[in-house]
N, C-alpha and C positions, 0 to 999 in steps of 0.2 A: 141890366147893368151887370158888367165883369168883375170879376178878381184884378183885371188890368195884368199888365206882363211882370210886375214884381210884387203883387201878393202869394202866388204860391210858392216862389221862389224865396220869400223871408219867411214865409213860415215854416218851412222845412229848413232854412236856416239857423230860425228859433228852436228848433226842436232839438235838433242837434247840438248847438252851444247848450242847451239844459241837460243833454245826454252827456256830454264831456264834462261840465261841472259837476254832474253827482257824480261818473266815474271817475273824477281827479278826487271828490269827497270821501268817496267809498275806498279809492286805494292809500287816501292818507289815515282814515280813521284806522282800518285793517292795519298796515306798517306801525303806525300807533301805539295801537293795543299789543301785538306783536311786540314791538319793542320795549313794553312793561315788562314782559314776564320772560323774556330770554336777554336782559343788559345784563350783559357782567360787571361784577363786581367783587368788591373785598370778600373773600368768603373762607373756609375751613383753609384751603389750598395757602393762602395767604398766613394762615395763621398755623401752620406745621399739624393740619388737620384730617382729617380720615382720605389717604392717598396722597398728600400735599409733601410739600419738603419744608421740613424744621426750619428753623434757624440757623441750627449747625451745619446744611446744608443736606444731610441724611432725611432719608424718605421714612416718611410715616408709617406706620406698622396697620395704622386704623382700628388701635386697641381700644380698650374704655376708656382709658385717661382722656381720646382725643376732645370728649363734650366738654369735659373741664378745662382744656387747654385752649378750646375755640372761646369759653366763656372769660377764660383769664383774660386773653388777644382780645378780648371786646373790653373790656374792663380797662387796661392801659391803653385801650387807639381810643376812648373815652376821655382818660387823664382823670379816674377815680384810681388810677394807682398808681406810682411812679417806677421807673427803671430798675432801681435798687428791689425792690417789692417783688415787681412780676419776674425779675429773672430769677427769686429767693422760692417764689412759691411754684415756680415753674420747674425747680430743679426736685424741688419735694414733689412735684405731678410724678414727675419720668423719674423716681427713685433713688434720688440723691440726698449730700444731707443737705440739712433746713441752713444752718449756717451762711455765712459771707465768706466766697472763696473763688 
């Protein structure tokens, strides 16, 4: 008794549809994980942060103030502080006065 003319022919079929779904598996887990760790997003740049552009539209110096200023920009896109607030302690970061002006 044979394989007959379409057993070798499916099985090398089978084999191959199992080869193409683990490399369709394998190139989505990769892409994947890939796209964990390099998606952009909101970051220092957004928040007038070490190399980024301020507010005022001037480019950052990437002094020490920039940690405080990346932490304040998290603090208001939060909404634990309001407009009035972070633009008052923001001018106290970069050297101005504390006052409403």
């Amino acid at each position: 008794m044979g394989v007959g003319g379409w057993g070798f022919g499916l099985l090398v079929t089978g084999v191959l549809i199992l080869l193409v779904l683990l490399g369709l598996l394998l190139t989505t887990m990769r892409r994947g994980s890939a796209a964990h760790w390099t998606r952009p997003g909101p970051g220092p740049a957004a928040w007038g942060g070490s190399g980024g552009v301020s507010g005022d539209g001037n480019r950052s110096s990437g002094g020490v103030g920039d940690g405080a200023e990346r932490i304040l920009g998290e603090r208001f896109a939060r909404g634990e502080i309001d407009e009035e607030e972070y633009q008052r302690r923001l001018r106290v970061l970069r050297g101005g006065p504390a006052g409403a002006g």
